[in-house]
C-alpha positions as semicolon CSV with decimal commas, in nm:
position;residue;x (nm);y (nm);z (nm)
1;X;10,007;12,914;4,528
2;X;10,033;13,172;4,245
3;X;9,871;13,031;3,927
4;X;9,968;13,196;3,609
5;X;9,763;13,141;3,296
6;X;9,995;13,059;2,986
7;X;10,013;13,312;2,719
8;X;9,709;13,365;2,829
9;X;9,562;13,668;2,519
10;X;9,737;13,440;2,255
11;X;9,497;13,105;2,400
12;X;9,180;13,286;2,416
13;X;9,215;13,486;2,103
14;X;9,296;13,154;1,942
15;X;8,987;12,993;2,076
16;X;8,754;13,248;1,920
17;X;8,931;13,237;1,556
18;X;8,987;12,914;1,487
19;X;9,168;12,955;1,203
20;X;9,428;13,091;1,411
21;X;9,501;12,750;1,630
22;X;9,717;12,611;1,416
23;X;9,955;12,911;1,402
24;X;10,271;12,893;1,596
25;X;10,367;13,272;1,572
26;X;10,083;13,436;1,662
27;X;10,112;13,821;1,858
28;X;9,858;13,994;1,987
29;X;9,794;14,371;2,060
30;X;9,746;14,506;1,691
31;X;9,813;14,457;1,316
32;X;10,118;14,454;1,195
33;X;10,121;14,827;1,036
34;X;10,028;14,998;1,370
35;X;10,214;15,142;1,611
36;X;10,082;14,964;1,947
37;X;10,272;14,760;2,161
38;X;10,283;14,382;2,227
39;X;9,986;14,247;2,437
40;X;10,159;13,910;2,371
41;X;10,301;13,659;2,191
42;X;10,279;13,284;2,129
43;X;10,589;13,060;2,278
44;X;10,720;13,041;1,902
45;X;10,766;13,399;1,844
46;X;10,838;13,416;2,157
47;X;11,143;13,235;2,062
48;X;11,235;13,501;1,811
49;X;11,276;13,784;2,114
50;X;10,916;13,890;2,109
51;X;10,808;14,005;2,462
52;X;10,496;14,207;2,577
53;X;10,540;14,552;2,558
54;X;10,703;14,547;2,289
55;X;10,638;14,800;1,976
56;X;10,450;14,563;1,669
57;X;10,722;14,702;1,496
58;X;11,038;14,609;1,654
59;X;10,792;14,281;1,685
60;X;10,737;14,246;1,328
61;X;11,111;14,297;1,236
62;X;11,245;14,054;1,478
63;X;10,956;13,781;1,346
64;X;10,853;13,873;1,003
65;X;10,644;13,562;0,931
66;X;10,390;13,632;1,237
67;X;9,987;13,628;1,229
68;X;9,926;13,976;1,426
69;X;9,591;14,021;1,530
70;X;9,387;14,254;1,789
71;X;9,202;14,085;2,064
72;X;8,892;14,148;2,269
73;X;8,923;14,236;2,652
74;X;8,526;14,091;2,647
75;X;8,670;13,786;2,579
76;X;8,948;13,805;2,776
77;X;8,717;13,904;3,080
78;X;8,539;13,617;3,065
79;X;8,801;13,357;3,044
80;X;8,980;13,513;3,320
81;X;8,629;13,466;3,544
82;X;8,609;13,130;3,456
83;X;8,921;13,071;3,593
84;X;8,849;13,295;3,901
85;X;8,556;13,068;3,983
86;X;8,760;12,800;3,989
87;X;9,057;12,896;4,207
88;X;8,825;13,043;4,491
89;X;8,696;12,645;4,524
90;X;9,005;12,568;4,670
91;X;9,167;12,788;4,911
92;X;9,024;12,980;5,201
93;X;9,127;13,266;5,030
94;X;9,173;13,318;4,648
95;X;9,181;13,621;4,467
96;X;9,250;13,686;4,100
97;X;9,519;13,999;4,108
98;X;9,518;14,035;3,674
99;X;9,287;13,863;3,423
100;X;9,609;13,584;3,371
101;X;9,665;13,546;3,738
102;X;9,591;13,457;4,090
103;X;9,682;13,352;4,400
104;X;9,523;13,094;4,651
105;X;9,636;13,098;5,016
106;X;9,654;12,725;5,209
107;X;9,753;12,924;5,530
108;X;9,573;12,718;5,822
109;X;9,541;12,382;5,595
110;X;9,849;12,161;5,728
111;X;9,620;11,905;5,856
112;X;9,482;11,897;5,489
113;X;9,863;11,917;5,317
114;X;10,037;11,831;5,555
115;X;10,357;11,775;5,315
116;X;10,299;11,960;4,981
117;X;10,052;12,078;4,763
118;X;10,201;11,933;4,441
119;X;9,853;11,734;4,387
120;X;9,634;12,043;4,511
121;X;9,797;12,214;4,279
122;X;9,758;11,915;4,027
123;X;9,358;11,933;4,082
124;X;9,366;12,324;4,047
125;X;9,532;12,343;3,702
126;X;9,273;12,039;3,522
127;X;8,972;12,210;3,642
128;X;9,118;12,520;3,533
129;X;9,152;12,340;3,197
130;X;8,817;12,195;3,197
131;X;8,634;12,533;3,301
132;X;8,823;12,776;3,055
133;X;9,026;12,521;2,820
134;X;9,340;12,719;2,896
135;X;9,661;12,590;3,019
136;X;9,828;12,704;3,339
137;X;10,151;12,735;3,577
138;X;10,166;12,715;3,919
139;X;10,460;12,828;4,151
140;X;10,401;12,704;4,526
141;X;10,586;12,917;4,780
142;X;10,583;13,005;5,199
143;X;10,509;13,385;4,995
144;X;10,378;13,547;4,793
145;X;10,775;13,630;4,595
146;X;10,849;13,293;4,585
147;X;10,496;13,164;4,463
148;X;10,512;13,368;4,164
149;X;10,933;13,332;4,087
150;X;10,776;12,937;4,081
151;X;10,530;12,958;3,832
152;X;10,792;13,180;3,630
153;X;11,059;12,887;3,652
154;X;10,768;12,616;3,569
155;X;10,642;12,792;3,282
156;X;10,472;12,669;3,015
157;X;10,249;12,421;3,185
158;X;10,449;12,289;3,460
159;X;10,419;12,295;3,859
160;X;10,735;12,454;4,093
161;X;10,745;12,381;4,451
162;X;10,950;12,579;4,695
163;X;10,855;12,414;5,048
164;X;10,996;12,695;5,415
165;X;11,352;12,681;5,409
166;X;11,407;12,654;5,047
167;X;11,380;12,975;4,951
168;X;11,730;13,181;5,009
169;X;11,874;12,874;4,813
170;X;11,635;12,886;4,558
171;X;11,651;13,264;4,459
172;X;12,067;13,243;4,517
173;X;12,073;13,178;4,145
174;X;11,848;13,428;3,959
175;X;11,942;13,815;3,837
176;X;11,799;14,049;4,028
177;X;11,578;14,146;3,741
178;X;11,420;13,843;3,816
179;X;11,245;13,945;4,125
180;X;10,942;14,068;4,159
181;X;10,926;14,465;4,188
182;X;11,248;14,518;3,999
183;X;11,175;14,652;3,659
184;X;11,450;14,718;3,384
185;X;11,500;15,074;3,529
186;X;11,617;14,978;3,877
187;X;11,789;14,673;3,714
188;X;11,969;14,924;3,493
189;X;12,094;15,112;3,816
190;X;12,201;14,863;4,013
191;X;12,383;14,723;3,738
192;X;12,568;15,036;3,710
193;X;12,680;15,033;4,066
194;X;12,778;14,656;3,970
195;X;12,514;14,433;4,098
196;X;12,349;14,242;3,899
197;X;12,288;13,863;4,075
198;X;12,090;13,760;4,391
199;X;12,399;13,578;4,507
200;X;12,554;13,892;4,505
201;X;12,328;14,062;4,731
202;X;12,330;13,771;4,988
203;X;12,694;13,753;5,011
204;X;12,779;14,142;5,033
205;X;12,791;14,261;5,360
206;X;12,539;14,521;5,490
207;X;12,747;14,837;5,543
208;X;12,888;14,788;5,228
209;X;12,545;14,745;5,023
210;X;12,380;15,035;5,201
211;X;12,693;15,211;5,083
212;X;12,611;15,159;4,734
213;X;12,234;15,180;4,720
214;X;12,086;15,339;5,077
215;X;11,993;15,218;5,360
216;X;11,608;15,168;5,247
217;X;11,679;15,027;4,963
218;X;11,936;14,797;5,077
219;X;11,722;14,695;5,328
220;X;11,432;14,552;5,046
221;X;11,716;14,371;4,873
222;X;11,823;14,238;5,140
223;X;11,476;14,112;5,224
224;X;11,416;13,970;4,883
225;X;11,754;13,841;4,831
226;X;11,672;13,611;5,113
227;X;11,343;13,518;4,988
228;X;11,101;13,679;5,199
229;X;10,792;13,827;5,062
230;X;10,407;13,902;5,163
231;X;10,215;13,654;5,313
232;X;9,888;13,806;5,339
233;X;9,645;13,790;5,071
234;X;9,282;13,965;5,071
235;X;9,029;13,842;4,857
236;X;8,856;14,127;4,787
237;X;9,084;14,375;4,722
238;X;8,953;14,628;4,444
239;X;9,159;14,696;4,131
240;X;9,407;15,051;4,168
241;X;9,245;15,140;3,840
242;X;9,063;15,077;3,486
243;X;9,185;15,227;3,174
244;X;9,197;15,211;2,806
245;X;9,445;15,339;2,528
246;X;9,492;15,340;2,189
247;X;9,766;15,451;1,998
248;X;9,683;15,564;1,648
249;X;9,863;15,431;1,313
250;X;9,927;15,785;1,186
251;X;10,025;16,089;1,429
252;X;9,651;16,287;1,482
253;X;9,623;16,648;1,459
254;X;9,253;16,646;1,423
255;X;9,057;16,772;1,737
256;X;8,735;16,630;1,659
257;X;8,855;16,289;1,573
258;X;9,055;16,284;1,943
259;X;8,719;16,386;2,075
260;X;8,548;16,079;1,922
261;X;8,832;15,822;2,034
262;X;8,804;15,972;2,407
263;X;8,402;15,896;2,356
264;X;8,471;15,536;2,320
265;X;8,790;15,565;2,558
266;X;8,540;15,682;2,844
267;X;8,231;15,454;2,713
268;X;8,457;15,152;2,743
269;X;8,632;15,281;3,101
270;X;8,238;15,322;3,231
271;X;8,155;15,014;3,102
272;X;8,353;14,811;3,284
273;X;8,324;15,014;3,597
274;X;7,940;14,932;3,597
275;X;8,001;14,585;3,508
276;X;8,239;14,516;3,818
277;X;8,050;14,730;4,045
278;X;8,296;15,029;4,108
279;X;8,286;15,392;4,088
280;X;8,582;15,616;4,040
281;X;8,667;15,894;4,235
282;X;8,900;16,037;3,968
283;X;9,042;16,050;3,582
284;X;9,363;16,027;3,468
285;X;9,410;16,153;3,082
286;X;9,745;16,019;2,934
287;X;9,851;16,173;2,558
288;X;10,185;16,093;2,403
289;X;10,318;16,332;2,094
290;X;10,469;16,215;1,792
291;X;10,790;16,232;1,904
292;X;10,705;15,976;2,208
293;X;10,677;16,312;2,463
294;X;10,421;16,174;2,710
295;X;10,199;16,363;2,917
296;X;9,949;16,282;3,205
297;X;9,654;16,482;3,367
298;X;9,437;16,432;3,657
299;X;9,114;16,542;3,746
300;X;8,915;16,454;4,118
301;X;8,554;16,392;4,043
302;X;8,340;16,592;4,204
303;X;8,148;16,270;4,335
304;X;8,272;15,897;4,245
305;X;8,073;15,798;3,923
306;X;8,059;15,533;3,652
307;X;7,815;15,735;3,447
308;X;7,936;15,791;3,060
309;X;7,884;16,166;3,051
310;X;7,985;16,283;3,435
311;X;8,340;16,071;3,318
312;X;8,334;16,248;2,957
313;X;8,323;16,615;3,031
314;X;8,629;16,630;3,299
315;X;8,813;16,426;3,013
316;X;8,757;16,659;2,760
317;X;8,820;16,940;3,000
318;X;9,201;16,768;3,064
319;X;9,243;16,655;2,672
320;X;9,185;17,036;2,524
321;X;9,505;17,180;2,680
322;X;9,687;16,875;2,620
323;X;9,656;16,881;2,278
324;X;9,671;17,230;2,245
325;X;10,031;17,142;2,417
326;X;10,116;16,930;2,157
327;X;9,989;17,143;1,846
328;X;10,254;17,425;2,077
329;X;10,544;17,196;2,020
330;X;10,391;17,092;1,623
331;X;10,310;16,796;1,732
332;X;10,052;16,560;1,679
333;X;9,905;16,297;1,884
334;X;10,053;15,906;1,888
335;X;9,850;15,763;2,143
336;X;9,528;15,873;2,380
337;X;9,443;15,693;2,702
338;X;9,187;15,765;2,990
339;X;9,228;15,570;3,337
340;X;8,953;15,548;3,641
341;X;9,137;15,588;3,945
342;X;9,046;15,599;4,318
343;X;8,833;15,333;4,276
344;X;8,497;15,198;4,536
345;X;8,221;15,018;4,525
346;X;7,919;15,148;4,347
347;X;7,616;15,260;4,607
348;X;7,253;15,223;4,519
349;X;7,096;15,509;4,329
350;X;7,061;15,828;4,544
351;X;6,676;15,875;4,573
352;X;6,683;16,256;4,540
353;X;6,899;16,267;4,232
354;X;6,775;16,492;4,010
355;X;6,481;16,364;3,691
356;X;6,779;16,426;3,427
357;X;6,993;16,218;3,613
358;X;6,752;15,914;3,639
359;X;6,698;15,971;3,320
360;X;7,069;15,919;3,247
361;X;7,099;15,619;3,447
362;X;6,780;15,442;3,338
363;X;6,921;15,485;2,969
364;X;7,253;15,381;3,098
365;X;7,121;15,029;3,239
366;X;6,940;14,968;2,914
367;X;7,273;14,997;2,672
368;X;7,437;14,781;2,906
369;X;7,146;14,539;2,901
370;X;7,196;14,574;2,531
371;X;7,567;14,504;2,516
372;X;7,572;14,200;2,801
373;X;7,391;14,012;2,555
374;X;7,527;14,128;2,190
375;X;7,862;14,278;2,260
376;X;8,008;14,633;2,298
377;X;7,951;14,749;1,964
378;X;7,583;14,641;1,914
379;X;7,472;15,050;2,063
380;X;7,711;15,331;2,141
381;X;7,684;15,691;2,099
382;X;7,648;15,808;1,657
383;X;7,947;16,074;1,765
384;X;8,159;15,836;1,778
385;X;8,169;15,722;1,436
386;X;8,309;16,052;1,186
387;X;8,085;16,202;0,980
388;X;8,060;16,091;0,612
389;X;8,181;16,280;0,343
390;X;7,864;16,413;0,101
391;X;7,818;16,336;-0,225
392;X;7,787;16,564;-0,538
């Protein structure tokens, strides 16, 4: 069962300004004037050709009468919880694989559903309601593929079964763009070597497909375009990676003022590390130019941290050279991100760390004490606000 929370930033920003649930084009990820990308969009503007990832520009030109607002991942951290809790109630294994969505495994309940679970699924989305008060579509598949193509088709707020021996059939009729793991770039080169349809892929033979595409890749299609996916879901699997971004409104050529945005970049990555128990066993600096040139750096920790200031200096030692790069090529800087790859879960405190290190995570605890229970902004570092002009 793959349950997939609808329009899921749009809802929750929504329920925290009010004045925003009566409007039907609503997009999230910015304000109008800046140059970010979609997070989302309401069904209504959806209706204009606004999709997520999107530039707020191309956003704002194809639905010039929408609210655009900026959202809060706390928010959206704790809605998505809420609805974690309530999927791992039901299935012997549940596991939320994005804040909008999840999966729940029956495998080894037939005597319980013996026919469908059209009113398991039923259950699942009203206490999803009741916990969160967001809305919710569920695909039911024999795999993982087919459980989320289902919630897909039932979208907005509708239920898709697709019971064993179903699924060729039900696939025959999508583009391949439709299935999972086929993003425009792949679509874009099959189309070229003139596939474009599942039914195509089912009724070509082998020889000939492998022909056109390889044998590997041929032989994925082939699996896909008969409906076969993973069956195997682990509860517990940790995330690949956290990361923030920002993309400025005006191209930056300031070093100081990336240095402060990388402070709250790395406060915000660390943050959220502590919070879900991981440490990260490397960084992963991403810098765009002004003239959409994009650029990515990595750096191996030399021992997995969450700490603020053991994640800060290797980032500042991969974003001087990058912008120096930039400032090369007369550029300036469109957009800044910092990831936290390689990710495990957080050990106790060593007991022979060194006093300044204590130090650093005693301090540590209390800001995050601090912001559990009045929000991120309530303490962070004064460096990361610039320094005010004096007065004559």
């Amino acid at each position: 069962m793959h349950v997939d929370l609808d329009a899921f930033f749009v809802e929750v920003c929504r329920q925290h300004q009010p004045d925003l649930r009566d409007v039907e084009l609503l997009i999230v990820g910015g304000r109008r004037e800046s140059r970010g990308v979609v997070q989302s969009a309401s069904y209504g503007a959806r209706r204009f050709g606004v999709r997520s990832g999107m530039p707020i520009g191309q956003a704002a030109r194809l639905c010039p009468d929408a609210t655009f607002v900026r959202g809060d991942f706390a928010h959206y951290r704790t809605a998505s919880r809420a609805v974690q809790a309530v999927i791992e109630l039901h299935a012997p294994v549940a596991a939320m694989t994005g804040l909008d969505e999840g999966y729940l495994d029956f495998s080894g309940t037939d005597l319980l559903h013996p026919v469908s679970l059209l009113d398991q699924a039923e259950r699942v989305r009203n206490e999803i309601a009741a916990a969160s008060g967001l809305s919710c579509s569920i695909g039911i598949g024999p795999n993982r593929m087919i459980a989320k193509i289902a919630s897909d088709y039932a979208k907005p707020r509708a239920i898709c079964e697709v019971r064993p021996g179903w699924e060729r059939g039900f696939v025959a009729g999508l583009s391949l763009a439709a299935l999972p793991g086929i993003g425009p770039k792949t679509a874009q080169r099959l189309m070229e070597r003139g596939l474009t349809d599942v039914a195509q892929i089912q009724a070509i033979p082998a020889d000939e497909l492998e022909r056109l595409v390889g044998r590997d890749e041929a032989a994925s299609l082939r699996r896909r375009a008969d409906g076969r996916g993973g069956s195997v879901l682990r509860a517990h699997d940790l995330p690949k990676s956290v990361s923030r971004e920002t993309t400025f409104n005006r191209d930056v050529f300031s070093a100081e003022e990336l240095d402060r945005v990388l402070l709250l970049l790395t406060a915000r990555v660390a943050g959220q590390l502590r919070d879900e128990g991981l440490v990260a066993g490397a960084i992963v600096l991403k810098l765009r130019h002004g003239d959409f040139v994009t650029v990515t750096r990595r750096r191996t920790l030399a021992s997995p941290t969450a700490m603020d200031a053991e994640l800060l200096a290797p980032a500042r030692e991969l974003l001087a050279p990058a912008f120096a790069a930039a400032r090369a090529r007369h550029q300036g800087v469109r957009l800044l991100g910092l990831g936290a790859v390689r990710l495990a879960p957080s050990d106790v405190a060593d007991l022979f760390e060194t006093p300044e290190r204590s130090r650093q995570r005693d301090l540590t605890t209390a800001v995050d004490r601090v912001r559990a229970r009045f929000g991120f902004d309530a303490v962070h570092s004064a460096r990361i606000k610039p320094k005010s002009k004096s007065k004559d």
